[in-house]
NUMIKOL-545167 format. One line per field, with one value per residue (C-alpha): residue in one letter; y, x negated, z. Coordinates in nm, 3 decimals, always signed. Layout:
REM NUMIKOL-545167
resn: [A ...]
py: [Y ...]
px: [X ...]
pz: [Z ...]
REM end
This chain:
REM NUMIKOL-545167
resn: [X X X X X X X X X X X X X X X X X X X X X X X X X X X X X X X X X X X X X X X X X X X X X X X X X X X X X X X X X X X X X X X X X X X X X X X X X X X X X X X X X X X X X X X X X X X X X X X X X X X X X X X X X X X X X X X X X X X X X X X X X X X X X X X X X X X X X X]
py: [-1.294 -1.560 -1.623 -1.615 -1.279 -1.136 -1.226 -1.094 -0.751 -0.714 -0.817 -0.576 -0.254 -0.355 -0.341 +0.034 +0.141 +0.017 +0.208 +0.542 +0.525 +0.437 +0.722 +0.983 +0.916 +0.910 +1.274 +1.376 +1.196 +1.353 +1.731 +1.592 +1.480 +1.821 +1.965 +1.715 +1.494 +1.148 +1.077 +0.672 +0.553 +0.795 +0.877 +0.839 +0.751 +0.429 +0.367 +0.405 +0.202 -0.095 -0.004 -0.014 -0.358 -0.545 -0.454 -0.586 -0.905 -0.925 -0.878 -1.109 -1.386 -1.350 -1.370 -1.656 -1.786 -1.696 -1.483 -1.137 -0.932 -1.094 -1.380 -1.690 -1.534 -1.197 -1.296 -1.311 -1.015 -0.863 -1.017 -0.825 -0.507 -0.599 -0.634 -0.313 -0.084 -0.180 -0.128 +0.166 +0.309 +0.183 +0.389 +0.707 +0.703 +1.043 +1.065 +1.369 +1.423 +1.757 +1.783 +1.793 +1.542 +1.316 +1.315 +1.242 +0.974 +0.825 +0.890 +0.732 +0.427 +0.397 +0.402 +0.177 -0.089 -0.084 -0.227 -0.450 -0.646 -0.833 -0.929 -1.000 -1.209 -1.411 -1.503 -1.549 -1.838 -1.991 -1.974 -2.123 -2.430 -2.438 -2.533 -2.764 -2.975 -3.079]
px: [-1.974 -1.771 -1.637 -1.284 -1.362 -1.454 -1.138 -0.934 -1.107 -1.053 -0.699 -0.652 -0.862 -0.688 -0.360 -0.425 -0.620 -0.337 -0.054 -0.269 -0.357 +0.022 +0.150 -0.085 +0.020 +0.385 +0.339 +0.128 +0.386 +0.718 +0.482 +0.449 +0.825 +0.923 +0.791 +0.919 +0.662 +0.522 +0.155 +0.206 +0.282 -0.001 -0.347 -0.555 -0.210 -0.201 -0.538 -0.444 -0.124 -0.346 -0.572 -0.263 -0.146 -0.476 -0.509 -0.143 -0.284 -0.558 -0.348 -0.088 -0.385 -0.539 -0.181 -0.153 -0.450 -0.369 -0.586 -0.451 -0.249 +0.073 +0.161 +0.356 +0.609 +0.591 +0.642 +1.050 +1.058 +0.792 +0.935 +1.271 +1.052 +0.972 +1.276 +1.409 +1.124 +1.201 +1.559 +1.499 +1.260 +1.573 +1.810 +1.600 +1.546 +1.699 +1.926 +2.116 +1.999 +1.810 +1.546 +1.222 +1.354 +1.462 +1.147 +0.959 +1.169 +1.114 +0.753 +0.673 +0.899 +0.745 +0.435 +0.484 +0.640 +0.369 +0.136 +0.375 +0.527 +0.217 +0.229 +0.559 +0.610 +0.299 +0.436 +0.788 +0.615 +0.483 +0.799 +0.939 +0.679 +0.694 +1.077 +1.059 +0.760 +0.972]
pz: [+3.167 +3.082 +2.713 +2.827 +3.030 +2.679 +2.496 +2.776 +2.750 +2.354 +2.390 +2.643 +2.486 +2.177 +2.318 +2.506 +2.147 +1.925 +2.176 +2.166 +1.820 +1.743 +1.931 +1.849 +1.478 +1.536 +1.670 +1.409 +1.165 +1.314 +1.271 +0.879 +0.863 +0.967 +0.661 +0.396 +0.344 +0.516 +0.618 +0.715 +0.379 +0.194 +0.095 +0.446 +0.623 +0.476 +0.615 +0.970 +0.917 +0.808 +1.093 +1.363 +1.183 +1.227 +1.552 +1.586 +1.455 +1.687 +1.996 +1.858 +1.781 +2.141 +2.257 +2.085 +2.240 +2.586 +2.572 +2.551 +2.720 +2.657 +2.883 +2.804 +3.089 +2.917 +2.511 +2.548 +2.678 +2.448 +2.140 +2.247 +2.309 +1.911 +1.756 +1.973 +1.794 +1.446 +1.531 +1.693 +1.370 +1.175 +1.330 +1.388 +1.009 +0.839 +1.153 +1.195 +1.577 +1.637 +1.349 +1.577 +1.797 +1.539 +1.329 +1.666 +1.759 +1.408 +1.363 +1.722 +1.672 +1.289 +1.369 +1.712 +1.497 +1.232 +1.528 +1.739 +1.435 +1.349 +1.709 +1.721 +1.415 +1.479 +1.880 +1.677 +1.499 +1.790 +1.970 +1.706 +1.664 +2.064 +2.092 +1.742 +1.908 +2.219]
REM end
């Protein structure tokens, strides 16, 4: 198997681990929410959050490498994606929407958004250095 094969495989379990980890949480989180309390930003929580933003890093890396999941053709649209869950988490955020289906709107987006802003931020920067180079 080729090197390139290998890379292509983390960057892609990494990606599908990272989603189901992230929304697992954020359903476990918006259960926690409900009774007053937060598990992300606590105790074992914060474990998991670090463990959902290194794996952000590693997709956003092998993206960076081309060789993850994310495509060249794919990062404007994924940065969007991005910027749309942190918004999203922003917004969701104490809303006044039904109280189970606000706290699972906020723990899924939280917890989504811990994981895809490494990712994001990191293909921001080479977006960035790829339109100042030309």
């Amino acid at each position: 198997m080729a090197k390139n094969d290998i890379m292509a495989k983390i960057g892609s379990y990494s990606f599908i681990v990272g989603i189901i980890i992230a929304g697992l949480v954020g359903i476990y989180e918006a259960f926690v929410l409900e009774s007053g309390d937060t598990f992300l930003t606590q105790g074992s929580g914060a474990w998991v959050a670090w463990v959902l933003a290194i794996i952000g890093v590693i997709v956003g890396v092998l993206a960076i490498l081309g060789k993850g999941t994310i495509t060249k053709k794919e990062t404007p649209g994924f940065l969007m994606a991005g910027i749309a869950l942190v918004v999203m988490y922003g917004v969701f955020k104490g809303s006044a929407i039904t109280p189970w289906l606000g706290s699972l709107l906020e723990g899924v987006s939280f917890s989504l958004a811990i994981f895809v802003a490494p990712a994001v931020g990191l293909l921001a920067i080479k977006a960035i250095w790829d339109m100042g180079k030309d």
